[in-house]
matplotlib code that plots the C-alpha trace (Angstrom):
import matplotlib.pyplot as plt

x = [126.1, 123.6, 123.3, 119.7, 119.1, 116.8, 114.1, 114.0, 113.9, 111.2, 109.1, 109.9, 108.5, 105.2, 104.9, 104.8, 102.0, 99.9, 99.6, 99.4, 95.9, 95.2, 95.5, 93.8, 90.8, 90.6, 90.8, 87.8, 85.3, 86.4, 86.3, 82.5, 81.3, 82.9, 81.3, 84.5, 84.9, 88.1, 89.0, 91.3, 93.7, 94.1, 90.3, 90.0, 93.4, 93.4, 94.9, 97.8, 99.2, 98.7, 101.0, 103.7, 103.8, 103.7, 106.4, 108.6, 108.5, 107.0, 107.7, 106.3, 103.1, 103.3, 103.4, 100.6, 98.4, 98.9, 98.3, 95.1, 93.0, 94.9, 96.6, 99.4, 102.9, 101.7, 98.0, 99.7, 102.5, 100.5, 97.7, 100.8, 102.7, 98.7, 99.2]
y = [89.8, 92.8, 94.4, 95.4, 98.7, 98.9, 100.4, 98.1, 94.9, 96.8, 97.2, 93.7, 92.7, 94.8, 93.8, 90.0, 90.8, 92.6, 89.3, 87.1, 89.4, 89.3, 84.8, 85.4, 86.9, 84.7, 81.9, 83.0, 83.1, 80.1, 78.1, 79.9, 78.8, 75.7, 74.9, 74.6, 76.4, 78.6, 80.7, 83.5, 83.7, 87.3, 88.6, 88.9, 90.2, 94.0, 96.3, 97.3, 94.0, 93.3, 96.2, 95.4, 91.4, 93.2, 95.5, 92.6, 93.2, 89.7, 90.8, 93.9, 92.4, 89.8, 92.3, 94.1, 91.2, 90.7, 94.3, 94.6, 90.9, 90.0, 87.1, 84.9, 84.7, 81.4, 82.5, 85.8, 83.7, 81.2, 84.0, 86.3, 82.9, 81.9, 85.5]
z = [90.3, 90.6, 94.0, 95.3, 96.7, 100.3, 97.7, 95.2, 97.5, 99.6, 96.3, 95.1, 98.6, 98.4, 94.4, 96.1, 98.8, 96.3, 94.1, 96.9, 97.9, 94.8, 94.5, 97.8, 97.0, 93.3, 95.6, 97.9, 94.6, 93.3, 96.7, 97.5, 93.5, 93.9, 97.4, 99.6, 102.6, 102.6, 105.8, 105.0, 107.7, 106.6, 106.7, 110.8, 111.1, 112.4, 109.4, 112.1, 112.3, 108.3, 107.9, 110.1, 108.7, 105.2, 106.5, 107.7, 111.5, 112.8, 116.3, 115.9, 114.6, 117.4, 120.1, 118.4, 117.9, 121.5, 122.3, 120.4, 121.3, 125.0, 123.4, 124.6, 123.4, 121.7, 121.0, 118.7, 116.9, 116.1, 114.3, 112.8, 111.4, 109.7, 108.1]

ax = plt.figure().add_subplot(projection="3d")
ax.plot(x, y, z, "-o")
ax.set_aspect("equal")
plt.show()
């Protein structure tokens, strides 16, 4: 059984988020030619939070979402869970 180093999961983790922006954004063009609304949960979000939910820390992005918009406990998990 191969054992992961801190380095390599972290790069395995940043490799994932990188396609996922990636489907992201392919999705976006094909929803606007193909007439469909699609709301990026991701495109209103401040680039502080992005960065700590790309970084792992939910609570950390929590308490920042509710640092920067004034939001609930419920009102900021529900928006870092969406991202």
């Amino acid at each position: 059984m191969a054992v992961l180093s801190q380095l390599q999961i972290s790069s395995y983790i940043e490799q994932m988020f990188d396609r996922l922006r990636r489907i992201e954004q392919q999705l976006a063009v094909l929803s606007e030619q193909a007439g469909v609304p699609y709301d990026n949960p991701a495109a209103g979000a401040a680039p502080e939070v992005l960065e700590l939910v790309e970084a792992g820390d939910r609570m950390g992005a929590i308490r920042k979402y509710r640092e920067l918009t004034g939001a609930d406990l419920d009102e900021a998990r529900a928006a870092v869970e969406a991202l």
